[in-house]
N, C-alpha and C positions, 0 to 999 in steps of 0.2 A: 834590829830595826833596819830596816833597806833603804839603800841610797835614794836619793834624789834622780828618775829618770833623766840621763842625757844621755844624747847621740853622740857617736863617733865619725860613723859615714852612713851616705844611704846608697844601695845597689840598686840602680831602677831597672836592671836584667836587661837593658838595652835589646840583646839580641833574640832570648824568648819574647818577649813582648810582642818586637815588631814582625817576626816570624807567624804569630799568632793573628794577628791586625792584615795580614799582606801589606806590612812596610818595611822588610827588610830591603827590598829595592831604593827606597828611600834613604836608609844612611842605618850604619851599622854604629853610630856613635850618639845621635840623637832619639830620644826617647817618643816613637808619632806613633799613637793611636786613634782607634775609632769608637764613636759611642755607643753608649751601651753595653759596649763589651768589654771587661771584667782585665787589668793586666796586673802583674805582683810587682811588689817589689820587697827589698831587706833592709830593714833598719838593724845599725851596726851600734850595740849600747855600751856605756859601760855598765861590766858586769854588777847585775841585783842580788843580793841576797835573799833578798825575799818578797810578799808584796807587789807581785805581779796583777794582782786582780786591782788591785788599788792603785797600782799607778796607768794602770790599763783607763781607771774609770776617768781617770784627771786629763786624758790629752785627748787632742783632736785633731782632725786633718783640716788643713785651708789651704783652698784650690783657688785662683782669682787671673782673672786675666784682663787685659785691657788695659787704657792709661790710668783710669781712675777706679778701681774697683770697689766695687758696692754691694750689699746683698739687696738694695731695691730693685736693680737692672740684671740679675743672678749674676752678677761678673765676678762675683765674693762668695763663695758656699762651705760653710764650719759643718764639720760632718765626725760622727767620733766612732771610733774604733771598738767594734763589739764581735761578736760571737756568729751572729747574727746578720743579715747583708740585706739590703733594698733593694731590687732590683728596677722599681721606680723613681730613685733618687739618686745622690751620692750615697756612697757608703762604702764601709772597710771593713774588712775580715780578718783575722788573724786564722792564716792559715796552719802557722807551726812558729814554734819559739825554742827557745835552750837558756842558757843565762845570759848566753850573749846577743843572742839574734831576734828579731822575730820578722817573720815573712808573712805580708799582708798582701790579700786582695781587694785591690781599689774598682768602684764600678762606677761609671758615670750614667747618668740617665743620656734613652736616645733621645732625646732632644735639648738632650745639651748644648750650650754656645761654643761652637766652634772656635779657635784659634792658640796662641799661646799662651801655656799657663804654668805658673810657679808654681810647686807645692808644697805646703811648711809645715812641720809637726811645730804644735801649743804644746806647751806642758802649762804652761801659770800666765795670768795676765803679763809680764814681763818676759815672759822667758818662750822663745818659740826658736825650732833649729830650721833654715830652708834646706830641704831636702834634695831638691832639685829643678828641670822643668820638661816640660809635656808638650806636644803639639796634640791639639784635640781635633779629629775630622769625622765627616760625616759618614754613615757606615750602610752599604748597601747589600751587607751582609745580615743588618740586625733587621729581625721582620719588625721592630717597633718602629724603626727611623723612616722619615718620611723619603727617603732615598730607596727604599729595601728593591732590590733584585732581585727577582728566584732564580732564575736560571744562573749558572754557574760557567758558561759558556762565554755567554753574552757580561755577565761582573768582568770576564777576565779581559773580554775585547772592549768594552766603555769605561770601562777604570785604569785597567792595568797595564796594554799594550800600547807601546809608547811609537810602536814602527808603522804610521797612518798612511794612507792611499787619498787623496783628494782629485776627484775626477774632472776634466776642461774636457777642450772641444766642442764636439756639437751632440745633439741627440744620435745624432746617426752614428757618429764615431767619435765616442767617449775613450778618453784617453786620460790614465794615469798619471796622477804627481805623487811621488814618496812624499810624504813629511814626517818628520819629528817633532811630536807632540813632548817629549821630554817631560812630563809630568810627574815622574820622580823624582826631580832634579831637586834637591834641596834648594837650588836658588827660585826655581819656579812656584814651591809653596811660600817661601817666605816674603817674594814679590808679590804673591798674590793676595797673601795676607796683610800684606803690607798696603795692596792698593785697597782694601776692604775695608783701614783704617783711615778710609778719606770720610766714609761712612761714619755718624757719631752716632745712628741708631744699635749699639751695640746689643741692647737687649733683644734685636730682633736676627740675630747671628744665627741662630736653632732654625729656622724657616727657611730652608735652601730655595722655596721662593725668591724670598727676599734677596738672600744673598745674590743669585741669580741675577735678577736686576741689577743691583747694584754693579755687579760686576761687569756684565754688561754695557749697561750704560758709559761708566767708567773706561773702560778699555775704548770704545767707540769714540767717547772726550780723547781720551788719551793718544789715538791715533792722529784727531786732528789739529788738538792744541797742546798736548804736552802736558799734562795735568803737573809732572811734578818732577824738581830740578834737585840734581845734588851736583857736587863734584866730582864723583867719581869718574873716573877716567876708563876709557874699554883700550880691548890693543887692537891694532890692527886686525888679528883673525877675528877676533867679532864684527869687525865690523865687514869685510869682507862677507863674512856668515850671514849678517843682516841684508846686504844688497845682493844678496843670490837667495833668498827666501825659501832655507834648505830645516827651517826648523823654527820652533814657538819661540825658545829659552833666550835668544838674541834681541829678537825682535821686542819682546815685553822687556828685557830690561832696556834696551836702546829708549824704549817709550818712555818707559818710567823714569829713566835719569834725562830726560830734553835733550839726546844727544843723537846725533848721525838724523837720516832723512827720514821723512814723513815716510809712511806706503803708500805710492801713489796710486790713481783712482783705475787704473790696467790692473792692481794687484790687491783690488780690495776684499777679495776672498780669502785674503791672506789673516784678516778680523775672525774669520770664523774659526780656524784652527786655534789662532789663539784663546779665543773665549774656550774650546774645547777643552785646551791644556788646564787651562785655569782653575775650569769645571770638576776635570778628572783629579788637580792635585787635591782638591779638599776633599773628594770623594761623592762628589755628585758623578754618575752615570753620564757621558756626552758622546756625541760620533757629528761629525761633520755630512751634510746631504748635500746634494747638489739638483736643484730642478734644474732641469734642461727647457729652452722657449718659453721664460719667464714672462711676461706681461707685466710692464714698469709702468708708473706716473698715471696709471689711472684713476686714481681718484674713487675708488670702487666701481665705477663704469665698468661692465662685461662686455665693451669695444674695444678693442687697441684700432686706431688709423693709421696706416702709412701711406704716405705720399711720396710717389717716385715721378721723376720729368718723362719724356720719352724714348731719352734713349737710360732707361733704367735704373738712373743716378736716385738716390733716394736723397729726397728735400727735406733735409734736415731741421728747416725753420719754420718750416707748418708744422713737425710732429709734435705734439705734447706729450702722450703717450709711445711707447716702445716696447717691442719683444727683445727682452735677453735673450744673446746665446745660451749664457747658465746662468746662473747665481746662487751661490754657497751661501750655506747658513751650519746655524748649531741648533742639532734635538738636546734635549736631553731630560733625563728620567726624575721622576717625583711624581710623589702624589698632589693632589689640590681640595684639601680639605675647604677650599674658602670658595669653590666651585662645585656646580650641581655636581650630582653623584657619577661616574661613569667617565668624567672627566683628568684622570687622572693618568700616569704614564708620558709619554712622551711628548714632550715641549719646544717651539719651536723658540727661538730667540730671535726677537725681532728688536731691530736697533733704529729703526726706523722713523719714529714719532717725533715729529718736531717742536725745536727747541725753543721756537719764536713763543714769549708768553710764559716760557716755564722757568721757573727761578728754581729750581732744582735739575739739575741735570737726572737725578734718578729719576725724574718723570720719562725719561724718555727709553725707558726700554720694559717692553711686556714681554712677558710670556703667554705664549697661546697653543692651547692643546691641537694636538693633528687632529685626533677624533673631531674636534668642533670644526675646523677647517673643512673636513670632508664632509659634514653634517651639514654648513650652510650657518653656523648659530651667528650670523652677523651682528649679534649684539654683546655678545661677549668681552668685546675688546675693540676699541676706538680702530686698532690697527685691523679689526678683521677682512672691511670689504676690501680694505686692499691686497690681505693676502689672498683672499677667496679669489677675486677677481686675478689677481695675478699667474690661477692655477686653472680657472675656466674661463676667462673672456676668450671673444674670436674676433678674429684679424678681418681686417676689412680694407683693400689697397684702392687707392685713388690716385688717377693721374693727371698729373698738370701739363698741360698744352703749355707750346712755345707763349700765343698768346696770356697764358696766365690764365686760363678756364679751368677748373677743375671738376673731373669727371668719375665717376666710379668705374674699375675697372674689373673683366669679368674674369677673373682667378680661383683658381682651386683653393676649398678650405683649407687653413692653417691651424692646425692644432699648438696648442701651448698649455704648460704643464705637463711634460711629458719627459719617461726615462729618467722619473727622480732615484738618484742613487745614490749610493753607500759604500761602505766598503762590509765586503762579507764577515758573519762570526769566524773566526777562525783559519781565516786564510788570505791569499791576497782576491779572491773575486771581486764582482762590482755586484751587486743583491741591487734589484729593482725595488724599491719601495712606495711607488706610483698608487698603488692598490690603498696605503694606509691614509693617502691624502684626497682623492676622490675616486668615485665610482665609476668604474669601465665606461671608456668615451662611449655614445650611445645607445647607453644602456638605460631601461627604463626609469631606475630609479635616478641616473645622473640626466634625463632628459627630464625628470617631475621635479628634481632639485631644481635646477635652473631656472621653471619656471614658477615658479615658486617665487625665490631671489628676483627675477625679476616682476613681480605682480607686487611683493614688498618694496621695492627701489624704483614705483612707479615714476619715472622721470622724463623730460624727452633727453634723449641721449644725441644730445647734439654737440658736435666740435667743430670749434671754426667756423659756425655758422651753418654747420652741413647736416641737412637731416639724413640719417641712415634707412634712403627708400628700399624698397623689396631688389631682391637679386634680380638682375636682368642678364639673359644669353642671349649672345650674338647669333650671328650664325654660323659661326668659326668655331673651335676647339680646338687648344691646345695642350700639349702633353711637353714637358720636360725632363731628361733622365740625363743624370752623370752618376760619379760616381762618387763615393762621399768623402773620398780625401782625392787629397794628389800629393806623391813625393818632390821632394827637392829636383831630385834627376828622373821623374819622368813626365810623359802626358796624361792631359785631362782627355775624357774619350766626353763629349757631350753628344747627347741626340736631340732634336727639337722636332713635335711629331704635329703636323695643320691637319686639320680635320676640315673641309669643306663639305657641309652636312646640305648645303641648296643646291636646286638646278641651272644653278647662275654660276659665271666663269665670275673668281674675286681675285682682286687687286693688292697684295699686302705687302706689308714693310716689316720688316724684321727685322731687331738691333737684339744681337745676343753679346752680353758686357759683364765682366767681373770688376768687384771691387773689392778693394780692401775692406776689413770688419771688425772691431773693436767687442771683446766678448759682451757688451754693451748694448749692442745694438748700433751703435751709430759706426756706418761707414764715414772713410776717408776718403781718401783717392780712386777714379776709376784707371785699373791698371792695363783693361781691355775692351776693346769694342769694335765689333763686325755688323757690317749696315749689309743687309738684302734686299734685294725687290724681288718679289716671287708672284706668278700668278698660276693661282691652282683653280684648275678645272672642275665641272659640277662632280657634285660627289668624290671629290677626290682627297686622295690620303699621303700626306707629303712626307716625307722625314730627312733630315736637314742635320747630317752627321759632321761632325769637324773633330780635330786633334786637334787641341793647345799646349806646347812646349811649357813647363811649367817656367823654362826660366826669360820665357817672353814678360809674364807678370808675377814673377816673386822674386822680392826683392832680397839680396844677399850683402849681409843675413835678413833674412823677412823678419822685419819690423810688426805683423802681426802673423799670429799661428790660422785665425780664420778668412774665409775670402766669400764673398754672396756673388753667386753665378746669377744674371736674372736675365729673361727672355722676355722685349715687350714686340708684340705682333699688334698692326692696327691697319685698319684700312675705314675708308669714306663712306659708304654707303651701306647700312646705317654708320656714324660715326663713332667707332665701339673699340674700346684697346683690350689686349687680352693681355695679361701677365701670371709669369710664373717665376720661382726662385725657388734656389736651392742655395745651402749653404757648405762648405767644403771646409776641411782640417788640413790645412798644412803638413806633413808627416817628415819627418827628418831621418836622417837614415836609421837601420840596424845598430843598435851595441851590443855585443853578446859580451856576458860576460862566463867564463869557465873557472867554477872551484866548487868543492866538495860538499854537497848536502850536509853532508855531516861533518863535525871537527873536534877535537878534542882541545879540553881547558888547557891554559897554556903553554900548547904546542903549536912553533910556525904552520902556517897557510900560506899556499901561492895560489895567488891566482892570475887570471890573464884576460886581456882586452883586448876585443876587438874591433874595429870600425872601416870597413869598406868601402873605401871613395868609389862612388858610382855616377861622381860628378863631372862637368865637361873642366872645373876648376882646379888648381890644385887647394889643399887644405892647410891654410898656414897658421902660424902660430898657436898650435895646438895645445892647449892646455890638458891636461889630466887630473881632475879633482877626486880623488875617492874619502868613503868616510863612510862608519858605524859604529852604533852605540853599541859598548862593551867588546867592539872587535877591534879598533885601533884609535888612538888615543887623537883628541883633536881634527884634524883632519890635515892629509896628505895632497899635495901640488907635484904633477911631473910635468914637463917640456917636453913635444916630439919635434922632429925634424919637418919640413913639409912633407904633405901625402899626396904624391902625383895620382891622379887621374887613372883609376884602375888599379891601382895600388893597396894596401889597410894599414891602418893604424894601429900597431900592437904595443904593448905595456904587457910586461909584470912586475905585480908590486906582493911583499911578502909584510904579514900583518901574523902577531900572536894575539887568540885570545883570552879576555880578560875577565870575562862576566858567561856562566852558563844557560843555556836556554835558548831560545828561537830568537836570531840576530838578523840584523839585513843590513847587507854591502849594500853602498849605492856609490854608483861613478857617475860624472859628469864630466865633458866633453863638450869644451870652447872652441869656436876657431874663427878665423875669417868668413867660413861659409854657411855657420848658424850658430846657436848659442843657446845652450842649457839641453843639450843633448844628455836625457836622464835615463840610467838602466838600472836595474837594482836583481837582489838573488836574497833570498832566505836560506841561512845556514843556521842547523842546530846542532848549539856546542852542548857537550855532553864532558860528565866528569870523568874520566879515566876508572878504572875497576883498581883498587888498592891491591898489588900481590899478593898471592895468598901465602 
């Protein structure tokens, strides 16, 4: 007669598993898979004599996760071990046994509840052994789950590559930011799930909709009050890590334990990456966009107004609405079973719906498909006309006389929504992704949308009291050209070109003025400003070249990276002002960095830094910051000397590594004469060939 089945130990193959899952990045000690997909493990018995089928018949597996677990909210599922396997349910296999072992395959269904979960072999009402515990994520590999991915390119760069590009500047000169998404990090799934347990709709865990929001929403609380306190204590390098916003995994725990500074409103793009991380550790598909001439605060209105004085200062207390330089957001992947059909794929995360009214904070974050964004479906989603509108209204500038008269001014169209970007599959490119959100400016189908949207939003679009009458032309024309950055150490080359199109000699004034610009939209300080009197004869074609020193108007260190060049020309008769602007990138010097595409697993690397004073300054207190996941541990601080004027700044620092595969050094370079000087290199470590 055969014993009583007990267990001795259970082998949850830790390392097959997560190998199979793509979580061996994740931790070589915890057991994290994806649903729907099938992982073993070994139960360790003591030895049966006999009566395997029969004690086979008597136990069962329970999987449960959450505070309270239940089988009404599936957070509790009894599943028993047969021959046989579900492939729509739980279920266990008994792959192979001996008197001591048997090695089971567990399969969870793809729309299983997400998170962590204990799992315990029953043998009797009284008698159950816990076996161990699981992290369950969403799986963009299984075609049932509402995540799935096909391409295998694109799984590796939304899921799995933790080394991200986040693009500033301006449309015209889009400029790279490294970040680290850290999404493997063990602490970053466990925060995440953690923040997910603020949530008590746990039955609705399976619906990466849902979770989506939630999270969401949550992180966005969390940014500006703190959702949730402990004691825990950070060291100084996190915190450090946190106020240089060199990566997610800082910044979300800073959030979540109430400690160190908010992110202020200069760096609130910094929301998006995190929600990415978040995204990617449960296993939702995410990538960070960036629209470039975003259109803010319109209320769905297809107007933006701005109002500038005369000499080009933009009045910031008439504007209601404004054009962003950029503004970051998070796509990301799922279907939407709960939406018409065609609607499914990529999602924008909007954080944006306001919380006046709503006694739930998860009220306040949607998800809204691109497709329907480019389609126009304004009913979709309370947030729609504004993102719509945010990606096709048109700019409209108005000038205000010293008097206080406000007048419409005759300026060249401004496009907004434009040069939305990404970072490319596979590489460090920036991929345009403009096309997925509306239809080529000018094009007939985005001129019938339009008016379309506007025959539905029949309104008068009035602000301020200002009806938007027909375009009026002067008789003047003007043209403005620079150049779309300017370095620290050089000149702005400007042109300003008058078109006098009558037979009349005209009279004009001319104030060409920079100012400081918040990626926002809203200037600061005017840093410059040159007054003309010009009188151009009939038909005549002027052009009005100058050179500006950049270090006339940028401040050291420049307190902002963008600057709005505007040009306003007016004269009396008729009384008619013409304006044009451009916007310009600050550009800080060169870092090159030199070391080896290739490197082998734990063998030293040198490499070397350089930076070029091409300033009239010298560069003092120089800092040297470098740092890479799986190529040097924490991150490294050096001290240079000063760098006279004509001089460079070299470093080498020597790093083993530690983790194989496509890695990225990133350096950073502080000093007196700018700050967050960022250069980066991809190196891939490869494993050495074992002697034969």
């Amino acid at each position: 007669m055969g014993q009583a089945l007990s267990v001795k130990s259970c082998d949850l193959q830790v390392a097959r598993n997560n190998e199979q899952h793509h979580t061996k990045e994740m931790s070589s000690m915890r057991l994290i898979v994806r649903r729907g997909q099938p992982f073993t493990i070994t139960l360790h018995i003591n030895p049966m004599v006999s009566g395997f089928l029969r004690a086979l018949k008597k136990v069962t597996l329970v999987a449960q996760t959450g505070e309270q677990p239940s089988k009404a909210n599936r957070t509790k599922v009894k599943f028993p071990i047969t021959s046989q396997g579900n492939s729509k349910w739980w279920s266990a296999v008994v792959e192979d046994r001996d008197i001591q072992s048997w090695t089971i395959s567990v399969t969870t269904p793809a729309d299983a509840i997400v998170g962590h979960y204990s799992l315990l072999l029953r043998v009797s009402r009284r008698t159950q052994y816990p076996l161990g515990h699981f992290t369950l994520l969403f799986n963009p590999w299984g075609r049932e789950d509402a995540v799935f991915l096909e391409n295998e390119a694109q799984r590796r760069e939304y899921l799995l590559n933790q080394n991200g590009l986040i693009y500033l500047g301006t449309s015209d000169c889009i400029q790279p930011q490294p970040w680290d998404f850290g999404q493997s990090e063990l602490s970053i799934i466990d925060l995440s799930l953690r923040l997910l347990e603020v949530d008590k709709e746990v039955n609705q865990w399976s619906n990466p909709v849902h979770v989506t929001r939630v999270l969401g929403a949550l992180l966005n609380d969390a940014k500006e009050r703190r959702i949730l306190t402990t004691s825990q204590t950070q060291d100084s390098e996190d915190m450090k890590f946190l106020y240089k916003r060199r990566g997610s995994l800082p910044i979300l725990r800073h959030w979540l334990t109430g400690q160190g500074r908010q992110v202020p409103d200069g760096q609130a793009w910094v929301l998006a990456a995190v929600i990415c991380s978040v995204l990617r550790s449960l296993g939702i598909p995410a990538r960070v966009i960036t629209i470039f001439d975003s259109a803010q605060d319109t209320k769905g209105a297809l107007t933006v107004n701005e109002f500038y004085d005369m000499d080009g200062l933009q009045s910031g207390e008439d504007q209601a609405s404004r054009i962003c330089i950029f503004q970051v957001s998070t796509e990301c992947w799922m279907a939407r079973p709960d939406l018409s059909p065609g609607y499914g794929g990529w999602q924008i995360v909007d954080t944006s719906l306001h919380k006046e009214g709503r006694a739930n904070v998860l009220a306040t974050c949607d998800l809204v498909p691109v497709k329907a964004i480019k389609e126009g479906a304004l009913e979709l989603s309370p947030v729609m006309p504004a993102l719509f509108a945010s990606l096709n209204a048109s700019c409209e500038v108005w000038m205000k006389d010293r008097d206080g008269t406000v007048v419409r001014a005759d300026a060249s169209p401004k496009y907004v929504g434009s040069n939305i970007s990404t970072k490319g599959v596979g590489g460090d490119r920036c991929e345009d992704i403009t096309q997925n959100y509306k239809y080529h400016e000018g094009s007939s189908q985005n001129r019938e949308l339009l008016e379309n949207v506007w025959k539905e939003r029949a309104e008068s679009w009035m602000v301020n009291g200002l009806s938007l009458s027909p375009e009026t032309w002067g008789p003047l024309h003007m043209l403005l050209h620079s150049s779309s950055s300017v370095p620290l150490d050089g000149d702005l080359e400007v042109a300003v070109k008058l078109f006098n199109h009558t037979t009349e000699e005209r009279t004009t004034e001319l104030v060409i003025g920079i100012q400081a610009m918040d990626y926002n939209g809203v200037t600061t300080t005017q840093l410059y400003k040159k007054k003309l009197f010009l009188t151009l004869q009939e038909h005549e074609v002027r052009t009005i070249s100058t050179s500006l020193s950049s270090s006339n108007f940028v401040q050291s260190p420049p307190e902002n990276s963008i600057l709005r060049l505007t040009a306003v020309a007016t004269h009396s008769d008729p009384e008619i002002s013409y304006f044009a602007q451009q916007d310009i990138a600050i550009c800080k010097p060169l870092l090159t960095i030199e070391v080896p595409e290739m490197v082998r697993l734990y063998e030293p690397v040198t490499a070397s830094i350089y930076v070029q004073n091409k300033l009239d300054s010298p560069m003092e207190d120089c800092v040297i910051t470098v740092y890479g996941r799986g190529l040097i541990y924490r991150e490294r601080s050096y001290r240079s000397e000063p760098v006279w004027p004509g001089n460079t700044l070299y470093c080498q620092i020597q790093f083993t590594p530690t983790h194989a595969g496509l890695r990225r050094l990133t350096v950073e370079v502080d000093c007196n004469m700018f700050q967050n000087l960022i250069g980066y290199q991809s190196i891939n470590v490869v494993v050495p060939l074992s002697p034969p």
